[in-house]
Biopython code that builds the backbone (N, CA, C, O; Angstrom):
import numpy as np
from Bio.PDB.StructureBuilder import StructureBuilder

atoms = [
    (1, "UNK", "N", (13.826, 15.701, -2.670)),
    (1, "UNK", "CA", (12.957, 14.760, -3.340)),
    (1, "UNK", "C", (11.505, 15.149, -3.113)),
    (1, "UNK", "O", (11.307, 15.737, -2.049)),
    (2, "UNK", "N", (10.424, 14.939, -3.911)),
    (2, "UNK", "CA", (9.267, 15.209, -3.933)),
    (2, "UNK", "C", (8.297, 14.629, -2.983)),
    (2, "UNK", "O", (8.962, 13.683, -2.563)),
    (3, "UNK", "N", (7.265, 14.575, -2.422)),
    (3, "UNK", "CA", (6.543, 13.891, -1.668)),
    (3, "UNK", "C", (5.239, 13.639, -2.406)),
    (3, "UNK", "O", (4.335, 14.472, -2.464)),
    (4, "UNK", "N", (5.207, 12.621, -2.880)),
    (4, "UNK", "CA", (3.906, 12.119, -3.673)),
    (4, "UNK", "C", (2.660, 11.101, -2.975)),
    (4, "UNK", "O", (2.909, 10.013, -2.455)),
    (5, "UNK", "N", (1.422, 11.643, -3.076)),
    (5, "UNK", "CA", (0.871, 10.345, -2.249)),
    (5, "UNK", "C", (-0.218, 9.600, -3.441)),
    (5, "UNK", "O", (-0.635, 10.318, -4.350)),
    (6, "UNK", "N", (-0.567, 8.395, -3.387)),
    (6, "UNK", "CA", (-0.999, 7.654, -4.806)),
    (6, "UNK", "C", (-2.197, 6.803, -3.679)),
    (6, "UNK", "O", (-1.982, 6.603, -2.484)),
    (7, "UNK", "N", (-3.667, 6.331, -4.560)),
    (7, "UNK", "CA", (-4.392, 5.089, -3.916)),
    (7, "UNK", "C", (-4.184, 4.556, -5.032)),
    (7, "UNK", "O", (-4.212, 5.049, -6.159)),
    (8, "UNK", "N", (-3.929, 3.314, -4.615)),
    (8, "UNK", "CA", (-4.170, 1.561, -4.887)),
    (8, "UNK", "C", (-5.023, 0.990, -4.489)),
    (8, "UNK", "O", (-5.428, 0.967, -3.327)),
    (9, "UNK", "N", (-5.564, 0.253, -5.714)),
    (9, "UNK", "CA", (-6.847, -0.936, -5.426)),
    (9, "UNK", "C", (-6.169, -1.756, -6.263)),
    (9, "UNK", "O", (-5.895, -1.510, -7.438)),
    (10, "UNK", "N", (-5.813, -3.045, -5.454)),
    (10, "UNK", "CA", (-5.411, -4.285, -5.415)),
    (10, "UNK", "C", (-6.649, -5.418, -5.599)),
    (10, "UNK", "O", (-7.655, -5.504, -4.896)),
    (11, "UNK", "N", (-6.240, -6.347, -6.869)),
    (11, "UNK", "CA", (-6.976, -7.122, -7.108)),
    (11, "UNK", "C", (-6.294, -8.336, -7.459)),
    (11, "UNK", "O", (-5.400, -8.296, -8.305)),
    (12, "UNK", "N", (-6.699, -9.671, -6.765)),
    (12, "UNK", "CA", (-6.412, -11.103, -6.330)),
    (12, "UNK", "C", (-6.375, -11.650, -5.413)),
    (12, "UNK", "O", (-7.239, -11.729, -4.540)),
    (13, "UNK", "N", (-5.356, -12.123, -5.462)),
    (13, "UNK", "CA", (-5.287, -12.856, -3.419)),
    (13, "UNK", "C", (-4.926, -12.346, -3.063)),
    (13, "UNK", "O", (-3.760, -12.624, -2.780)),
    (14, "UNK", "N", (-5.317, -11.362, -2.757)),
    (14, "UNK", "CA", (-4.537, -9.687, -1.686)),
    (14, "UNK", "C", (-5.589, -10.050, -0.124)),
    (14, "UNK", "O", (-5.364, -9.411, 0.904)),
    (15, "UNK", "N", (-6.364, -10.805, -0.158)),
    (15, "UNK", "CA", (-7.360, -10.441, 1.440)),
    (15, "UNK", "C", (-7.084, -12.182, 1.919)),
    (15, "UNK", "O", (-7.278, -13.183, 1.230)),
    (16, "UNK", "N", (-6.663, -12.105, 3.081)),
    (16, "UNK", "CA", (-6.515, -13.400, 4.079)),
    (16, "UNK", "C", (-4.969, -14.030, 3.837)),
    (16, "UNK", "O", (-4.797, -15.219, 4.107)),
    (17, "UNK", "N", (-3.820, -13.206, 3.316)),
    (17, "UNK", "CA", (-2.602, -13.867, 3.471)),
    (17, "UNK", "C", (-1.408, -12.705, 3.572)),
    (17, "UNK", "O", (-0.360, -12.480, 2.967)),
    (18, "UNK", "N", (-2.167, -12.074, 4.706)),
    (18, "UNK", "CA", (-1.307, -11.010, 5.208)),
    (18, "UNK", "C", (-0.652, -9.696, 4.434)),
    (18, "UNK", "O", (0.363, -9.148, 4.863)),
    (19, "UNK", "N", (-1.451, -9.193, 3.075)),
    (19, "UNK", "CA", (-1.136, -8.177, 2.578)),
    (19, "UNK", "C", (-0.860, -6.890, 3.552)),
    (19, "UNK", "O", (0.030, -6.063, 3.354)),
    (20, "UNK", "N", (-1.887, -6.872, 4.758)),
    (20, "UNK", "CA", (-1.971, -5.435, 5.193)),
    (20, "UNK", "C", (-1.141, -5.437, 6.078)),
    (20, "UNK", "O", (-0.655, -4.316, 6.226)),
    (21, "UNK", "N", (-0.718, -6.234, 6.791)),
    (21, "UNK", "CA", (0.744, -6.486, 7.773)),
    (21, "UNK", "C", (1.491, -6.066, 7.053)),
    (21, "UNK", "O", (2.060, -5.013, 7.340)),
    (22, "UNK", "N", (1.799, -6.819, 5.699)),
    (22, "UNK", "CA", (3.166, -6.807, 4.722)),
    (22, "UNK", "C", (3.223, -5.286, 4.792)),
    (22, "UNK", "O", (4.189, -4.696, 5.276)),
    (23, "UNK", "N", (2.316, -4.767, 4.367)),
    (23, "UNK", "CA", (1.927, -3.471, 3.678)),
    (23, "UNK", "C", (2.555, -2.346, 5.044)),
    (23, "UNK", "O", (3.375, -1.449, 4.851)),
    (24, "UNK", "N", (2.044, -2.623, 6.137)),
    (24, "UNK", "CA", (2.527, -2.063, 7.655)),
    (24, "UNK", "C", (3.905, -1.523, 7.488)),
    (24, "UNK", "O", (4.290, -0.394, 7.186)),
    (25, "UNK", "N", (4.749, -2.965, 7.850)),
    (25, "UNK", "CA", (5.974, -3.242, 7.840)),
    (25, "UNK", "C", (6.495, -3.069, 6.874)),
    (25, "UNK", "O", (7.665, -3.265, 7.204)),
    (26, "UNK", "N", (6.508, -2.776, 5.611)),
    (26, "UNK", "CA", (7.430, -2.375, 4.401)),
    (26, "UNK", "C", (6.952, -0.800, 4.245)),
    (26, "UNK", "O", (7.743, -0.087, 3.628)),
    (27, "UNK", "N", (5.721, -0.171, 4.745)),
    (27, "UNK", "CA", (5.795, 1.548, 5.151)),
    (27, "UNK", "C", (6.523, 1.806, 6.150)),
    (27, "UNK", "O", (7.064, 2.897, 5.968)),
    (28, "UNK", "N", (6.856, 1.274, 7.277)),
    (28, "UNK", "CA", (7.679, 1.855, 7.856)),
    (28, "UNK", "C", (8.923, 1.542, 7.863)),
    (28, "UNK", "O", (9.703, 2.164, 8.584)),
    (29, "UNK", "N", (9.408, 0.339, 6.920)),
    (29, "UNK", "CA", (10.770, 0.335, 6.113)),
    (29, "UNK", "C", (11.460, 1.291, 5.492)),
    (29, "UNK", "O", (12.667, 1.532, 5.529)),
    (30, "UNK", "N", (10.393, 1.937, 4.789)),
    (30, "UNK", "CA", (10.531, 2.914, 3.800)),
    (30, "UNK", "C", (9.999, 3.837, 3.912)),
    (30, "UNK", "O", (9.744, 4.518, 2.918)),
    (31, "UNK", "N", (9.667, 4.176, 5.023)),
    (31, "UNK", "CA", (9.356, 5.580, 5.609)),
    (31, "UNK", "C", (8.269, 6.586, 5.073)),
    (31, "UNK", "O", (8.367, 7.811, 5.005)),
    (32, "UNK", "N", (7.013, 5.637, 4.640)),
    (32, "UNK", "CA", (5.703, 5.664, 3.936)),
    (32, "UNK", "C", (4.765, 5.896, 5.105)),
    (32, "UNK", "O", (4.793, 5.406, 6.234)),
    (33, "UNK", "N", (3.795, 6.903, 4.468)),
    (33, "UNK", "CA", (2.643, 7.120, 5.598)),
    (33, "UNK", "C", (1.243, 6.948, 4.302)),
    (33, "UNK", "O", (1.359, 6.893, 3.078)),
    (34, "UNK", "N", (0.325, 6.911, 4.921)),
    (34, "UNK", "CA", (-0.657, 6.303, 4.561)),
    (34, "UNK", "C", (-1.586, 5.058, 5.597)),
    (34, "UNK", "O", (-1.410, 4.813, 6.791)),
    (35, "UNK", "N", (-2.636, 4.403, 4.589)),
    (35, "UNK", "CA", (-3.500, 3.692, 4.865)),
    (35, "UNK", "C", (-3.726, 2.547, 4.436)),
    (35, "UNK", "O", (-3.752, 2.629, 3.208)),
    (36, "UNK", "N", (-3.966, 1.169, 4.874)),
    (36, "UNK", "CA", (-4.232, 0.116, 3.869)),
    (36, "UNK", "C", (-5.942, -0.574, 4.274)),
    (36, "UNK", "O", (-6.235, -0.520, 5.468)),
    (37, "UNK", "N", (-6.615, -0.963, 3.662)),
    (37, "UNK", "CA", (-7.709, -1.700, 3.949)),
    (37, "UNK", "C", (-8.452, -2.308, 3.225)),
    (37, "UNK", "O", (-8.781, -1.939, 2.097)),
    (38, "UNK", "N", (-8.872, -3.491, 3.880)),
    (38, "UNK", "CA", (-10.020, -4.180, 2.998)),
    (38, "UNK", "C", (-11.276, -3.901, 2.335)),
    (38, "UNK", "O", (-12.029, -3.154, 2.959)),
    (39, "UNK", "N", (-11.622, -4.271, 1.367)),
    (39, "UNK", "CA", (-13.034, -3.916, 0.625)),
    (39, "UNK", "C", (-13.561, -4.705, 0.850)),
    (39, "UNK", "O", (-12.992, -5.658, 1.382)),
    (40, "UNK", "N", (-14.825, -4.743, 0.595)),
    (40, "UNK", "CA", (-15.864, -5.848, 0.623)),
    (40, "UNK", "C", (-15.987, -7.085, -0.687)),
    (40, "UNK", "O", (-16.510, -8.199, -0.736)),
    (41, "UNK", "N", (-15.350, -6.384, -1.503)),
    (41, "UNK", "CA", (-15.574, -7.225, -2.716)),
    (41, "UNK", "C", (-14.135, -7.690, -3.252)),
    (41, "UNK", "O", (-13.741, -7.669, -4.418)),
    (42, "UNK", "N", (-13.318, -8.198, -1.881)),
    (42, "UNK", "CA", (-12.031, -8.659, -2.031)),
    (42, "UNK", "C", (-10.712, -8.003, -2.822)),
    (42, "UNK", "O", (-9.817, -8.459, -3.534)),
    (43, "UNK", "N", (-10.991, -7.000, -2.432)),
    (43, "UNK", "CA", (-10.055, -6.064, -3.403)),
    (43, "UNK", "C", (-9.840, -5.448, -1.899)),
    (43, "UNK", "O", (-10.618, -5.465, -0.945)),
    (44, "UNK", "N", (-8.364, -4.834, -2.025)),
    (44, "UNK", "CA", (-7.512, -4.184, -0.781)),
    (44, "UNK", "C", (-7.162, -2.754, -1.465)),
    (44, "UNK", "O", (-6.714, -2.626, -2.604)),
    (45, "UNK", "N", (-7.461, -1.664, -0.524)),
    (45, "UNK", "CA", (-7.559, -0.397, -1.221)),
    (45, "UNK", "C", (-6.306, -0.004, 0.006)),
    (45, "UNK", "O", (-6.234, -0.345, 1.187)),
    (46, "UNK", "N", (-5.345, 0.895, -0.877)),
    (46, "UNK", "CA", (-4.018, 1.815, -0.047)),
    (46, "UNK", "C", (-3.912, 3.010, -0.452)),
    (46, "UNK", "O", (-3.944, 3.371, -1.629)),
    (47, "UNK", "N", (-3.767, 3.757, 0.599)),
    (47, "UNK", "CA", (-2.765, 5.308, -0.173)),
    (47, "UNK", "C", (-1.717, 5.073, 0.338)),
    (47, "UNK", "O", (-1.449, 4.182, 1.144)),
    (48, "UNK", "N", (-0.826, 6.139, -0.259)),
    (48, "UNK", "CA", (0.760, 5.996, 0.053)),
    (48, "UNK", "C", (1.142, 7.118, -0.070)),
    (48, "UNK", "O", (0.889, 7.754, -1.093)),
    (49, "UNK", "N", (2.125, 7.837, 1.353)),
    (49, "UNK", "CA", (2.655, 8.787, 0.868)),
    (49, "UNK", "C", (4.259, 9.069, 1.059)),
    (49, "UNK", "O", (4.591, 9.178, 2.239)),
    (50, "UNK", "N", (5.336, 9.208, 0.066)),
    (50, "UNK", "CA", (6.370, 9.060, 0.098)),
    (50, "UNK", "C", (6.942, 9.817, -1.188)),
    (50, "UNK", "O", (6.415, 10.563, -2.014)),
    (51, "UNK", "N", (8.335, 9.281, -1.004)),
    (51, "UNK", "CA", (8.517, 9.568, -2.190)),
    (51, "UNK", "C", (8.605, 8.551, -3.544)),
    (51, "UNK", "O", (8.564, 7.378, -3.172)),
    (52, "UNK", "N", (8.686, 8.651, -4.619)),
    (52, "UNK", "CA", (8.532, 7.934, -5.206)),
    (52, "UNK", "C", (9.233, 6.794, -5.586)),
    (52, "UNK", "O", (8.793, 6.094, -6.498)),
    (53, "UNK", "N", (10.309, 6.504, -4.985)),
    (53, "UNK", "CA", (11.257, 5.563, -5.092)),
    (53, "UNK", "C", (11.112, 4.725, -3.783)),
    (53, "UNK", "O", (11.413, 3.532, -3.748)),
    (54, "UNK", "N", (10.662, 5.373, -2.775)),
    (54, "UNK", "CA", (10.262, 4.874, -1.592)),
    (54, "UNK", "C", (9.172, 3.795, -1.718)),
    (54, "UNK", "O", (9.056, 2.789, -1.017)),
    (55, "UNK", "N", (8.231, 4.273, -2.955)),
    (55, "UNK", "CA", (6.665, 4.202, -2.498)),
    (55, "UNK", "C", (7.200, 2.762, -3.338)),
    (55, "UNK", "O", (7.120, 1.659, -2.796)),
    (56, "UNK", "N", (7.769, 2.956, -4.775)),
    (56, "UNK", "CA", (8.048, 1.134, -5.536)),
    (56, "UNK", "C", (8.687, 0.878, -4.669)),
    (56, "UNK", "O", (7.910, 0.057, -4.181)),
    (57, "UNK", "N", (9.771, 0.879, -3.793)),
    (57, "UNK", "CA", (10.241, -0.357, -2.961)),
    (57, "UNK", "C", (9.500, -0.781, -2.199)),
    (57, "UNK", "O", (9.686, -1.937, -1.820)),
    (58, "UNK", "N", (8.481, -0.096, -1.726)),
    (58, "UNK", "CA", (7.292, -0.634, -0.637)),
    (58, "UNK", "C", (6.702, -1.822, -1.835)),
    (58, "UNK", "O", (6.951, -3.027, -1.827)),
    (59, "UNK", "N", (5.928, -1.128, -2.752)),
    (59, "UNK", "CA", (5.565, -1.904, -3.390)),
    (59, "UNK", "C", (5.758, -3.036, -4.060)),
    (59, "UNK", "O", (4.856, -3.726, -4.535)),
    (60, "UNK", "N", (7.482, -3.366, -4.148)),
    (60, "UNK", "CA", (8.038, -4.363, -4.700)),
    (60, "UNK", "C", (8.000, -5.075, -3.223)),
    (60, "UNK", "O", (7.631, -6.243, -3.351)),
    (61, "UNK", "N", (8.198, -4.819, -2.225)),
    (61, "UNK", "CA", (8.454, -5.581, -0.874)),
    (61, "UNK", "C", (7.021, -6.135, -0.701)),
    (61, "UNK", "O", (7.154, -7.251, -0.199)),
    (62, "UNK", "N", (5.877, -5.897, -0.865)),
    (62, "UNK", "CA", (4.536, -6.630, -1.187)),
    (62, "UNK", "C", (4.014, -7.438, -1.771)),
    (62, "UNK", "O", (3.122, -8.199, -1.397)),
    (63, "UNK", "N", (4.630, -7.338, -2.971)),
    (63, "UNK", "CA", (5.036, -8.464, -4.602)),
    (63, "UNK", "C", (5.391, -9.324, -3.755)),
    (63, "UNK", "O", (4.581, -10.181, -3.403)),
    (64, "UNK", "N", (6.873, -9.283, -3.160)),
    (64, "UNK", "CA", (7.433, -10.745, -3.111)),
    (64, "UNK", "C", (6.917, -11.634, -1.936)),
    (64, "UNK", "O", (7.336, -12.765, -1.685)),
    (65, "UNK", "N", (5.719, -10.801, -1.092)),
    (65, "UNK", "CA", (5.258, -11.656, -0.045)),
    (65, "UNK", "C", (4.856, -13.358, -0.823)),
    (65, "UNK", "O", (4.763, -13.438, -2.048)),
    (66, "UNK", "N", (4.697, -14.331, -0.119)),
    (66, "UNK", "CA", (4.809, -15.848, -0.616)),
    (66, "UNK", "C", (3.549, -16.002, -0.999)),
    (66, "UNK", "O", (3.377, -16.659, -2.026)),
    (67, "UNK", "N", (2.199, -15.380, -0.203)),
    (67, "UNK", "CA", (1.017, -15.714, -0.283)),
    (67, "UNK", "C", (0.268, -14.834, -1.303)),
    (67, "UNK", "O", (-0.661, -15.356, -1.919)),
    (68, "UNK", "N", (0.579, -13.571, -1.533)),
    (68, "UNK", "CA", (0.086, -12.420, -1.956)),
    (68, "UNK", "C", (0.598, -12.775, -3.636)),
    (68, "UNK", "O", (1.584, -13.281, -4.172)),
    (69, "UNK", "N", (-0.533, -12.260, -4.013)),
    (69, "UNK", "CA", (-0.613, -12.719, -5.407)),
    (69, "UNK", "C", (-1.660, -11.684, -6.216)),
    (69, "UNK", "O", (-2.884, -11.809, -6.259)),
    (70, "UNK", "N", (-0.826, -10.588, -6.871)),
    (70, "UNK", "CA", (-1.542, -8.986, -7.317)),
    (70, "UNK", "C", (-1.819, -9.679, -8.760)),
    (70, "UNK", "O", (-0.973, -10.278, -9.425)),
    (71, "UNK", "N", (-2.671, -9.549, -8.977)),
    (71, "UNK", "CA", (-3.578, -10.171, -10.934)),
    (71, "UNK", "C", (-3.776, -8.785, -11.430)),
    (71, "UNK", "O", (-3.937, -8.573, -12.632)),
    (72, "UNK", "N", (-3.771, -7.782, -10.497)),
    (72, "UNK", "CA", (-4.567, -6.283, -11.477)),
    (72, "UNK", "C", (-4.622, -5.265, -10.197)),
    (72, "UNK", "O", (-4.740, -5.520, -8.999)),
    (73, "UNK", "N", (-4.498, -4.068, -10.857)),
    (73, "UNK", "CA", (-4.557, -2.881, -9.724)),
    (73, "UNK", "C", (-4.565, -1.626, -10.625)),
    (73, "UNK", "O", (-4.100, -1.539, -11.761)),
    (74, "UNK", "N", (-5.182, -0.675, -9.899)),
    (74, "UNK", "CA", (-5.592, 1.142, -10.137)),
    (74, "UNK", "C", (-4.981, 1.576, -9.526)),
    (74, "UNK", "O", (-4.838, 1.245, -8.349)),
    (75, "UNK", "N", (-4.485, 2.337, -10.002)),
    (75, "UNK", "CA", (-3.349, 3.391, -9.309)),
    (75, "UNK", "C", (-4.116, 4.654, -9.432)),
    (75, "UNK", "O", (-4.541, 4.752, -10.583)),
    (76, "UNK", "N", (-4.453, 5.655, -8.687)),
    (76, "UNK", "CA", (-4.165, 7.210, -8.968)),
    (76, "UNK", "C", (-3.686, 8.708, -8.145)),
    (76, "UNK", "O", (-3.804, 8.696, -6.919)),
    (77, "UNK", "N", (-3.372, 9.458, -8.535)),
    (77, "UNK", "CA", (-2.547, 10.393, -7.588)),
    (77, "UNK", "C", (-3.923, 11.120, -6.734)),
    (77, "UNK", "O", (-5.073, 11.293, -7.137)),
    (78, "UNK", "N", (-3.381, 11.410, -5.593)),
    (78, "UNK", "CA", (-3.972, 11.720, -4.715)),
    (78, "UNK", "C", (-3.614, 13.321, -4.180)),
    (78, "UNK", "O", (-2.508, 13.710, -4.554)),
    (79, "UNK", "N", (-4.217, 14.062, -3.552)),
    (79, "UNK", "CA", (-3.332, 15.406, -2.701)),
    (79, "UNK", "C", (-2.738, 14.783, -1.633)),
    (79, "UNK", "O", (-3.213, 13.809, -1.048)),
    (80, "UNK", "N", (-1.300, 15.547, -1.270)),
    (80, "UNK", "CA", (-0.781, 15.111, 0.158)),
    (80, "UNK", "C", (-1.411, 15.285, 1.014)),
    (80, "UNK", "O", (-2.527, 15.715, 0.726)),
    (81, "UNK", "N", (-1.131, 15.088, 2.428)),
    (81, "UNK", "CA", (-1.733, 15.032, 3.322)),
    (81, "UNK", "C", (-1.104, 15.467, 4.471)),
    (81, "UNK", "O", (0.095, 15.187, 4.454)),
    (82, "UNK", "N", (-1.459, 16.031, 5.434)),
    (82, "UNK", "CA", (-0.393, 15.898, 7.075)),
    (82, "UNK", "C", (-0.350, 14.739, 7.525)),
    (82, "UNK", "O", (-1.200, 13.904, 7.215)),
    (83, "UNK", "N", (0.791, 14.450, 8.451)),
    (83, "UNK", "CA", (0.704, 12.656, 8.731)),
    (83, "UNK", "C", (1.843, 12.012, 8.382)),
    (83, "UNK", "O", (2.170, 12.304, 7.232)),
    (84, "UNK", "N", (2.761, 11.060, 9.049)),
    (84, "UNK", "CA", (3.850, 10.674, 8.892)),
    (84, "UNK", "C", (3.581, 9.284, 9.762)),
    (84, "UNK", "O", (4.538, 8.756, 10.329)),
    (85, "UNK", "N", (2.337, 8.744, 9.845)),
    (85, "UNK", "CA", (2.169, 7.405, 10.364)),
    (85, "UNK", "C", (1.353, 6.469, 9.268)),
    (85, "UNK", "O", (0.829, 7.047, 8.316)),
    (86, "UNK", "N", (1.250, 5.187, 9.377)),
    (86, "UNK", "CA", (1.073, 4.502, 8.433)),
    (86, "UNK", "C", (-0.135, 3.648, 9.167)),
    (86, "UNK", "O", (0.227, 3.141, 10.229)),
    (87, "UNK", "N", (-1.596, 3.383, 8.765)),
    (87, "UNK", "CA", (-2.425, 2.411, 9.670)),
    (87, "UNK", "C", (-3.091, 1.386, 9.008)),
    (87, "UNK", "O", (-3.363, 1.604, 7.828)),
    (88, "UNK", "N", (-3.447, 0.228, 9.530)),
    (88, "UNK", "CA", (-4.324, -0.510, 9.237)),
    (88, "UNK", "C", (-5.668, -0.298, 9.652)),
    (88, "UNK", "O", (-6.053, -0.383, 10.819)),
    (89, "UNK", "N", (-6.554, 0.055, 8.406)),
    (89, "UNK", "CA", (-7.839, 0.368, 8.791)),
    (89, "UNK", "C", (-9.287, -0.880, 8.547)),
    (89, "UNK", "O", (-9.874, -1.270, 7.538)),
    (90, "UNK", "N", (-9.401, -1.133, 9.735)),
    (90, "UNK", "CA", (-10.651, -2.508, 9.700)),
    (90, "UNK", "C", (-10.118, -3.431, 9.989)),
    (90, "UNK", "O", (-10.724, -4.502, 10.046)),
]
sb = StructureBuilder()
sb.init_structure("model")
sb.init_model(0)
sb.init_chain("A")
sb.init_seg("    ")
for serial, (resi, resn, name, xyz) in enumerate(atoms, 1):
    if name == "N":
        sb.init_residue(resn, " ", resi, " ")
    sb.init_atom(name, np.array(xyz, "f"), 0.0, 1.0, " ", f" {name:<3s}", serial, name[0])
structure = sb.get_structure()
């Protein structure tokens, strides 16, 4: 399988109801490395690196958090990277 890594900028109630925890714990579900963090202008920015079936189940496991509520998001491909850990940055 391929190893693809993608950033996301997340836009809605993504900041103060535990997106970047969610985000933690469903990368290392799915065996995702990357980064998640807050912006200043309430938008939550991620890379992801996995494979691609990996990376939507992460992403569907974020969706269904109770509080988290995605209205709009940018996706684009990124170069891989070295690294097989996943962090919360800020």
């Amino acid at each position: 399988m391929d190893i693809i890594r993608r950033r996301y900028t997340f836009y809605g109630r993504v900041q103060g109801v535990g997106f970047r925890y969610r985000a933690y714990y469903a990368a290392r579900e799915f065996d995702i490395a990357g980064w998640v963090k807050n912006e200043y202008d309430g938008s939550v920015v991620m890379e992801v690196q996995g494979t691609r079936e990996n990376i939507d189940s992460m992403l569907q496991s974020i969706e269904n958090g109770r509080f988290v509520s995605i209205d709009n998001f940018l996706c684009h491909s990124v170069p891989t990277e070295e690294g097989s850990t996943f962090e919360i940055i800020g």
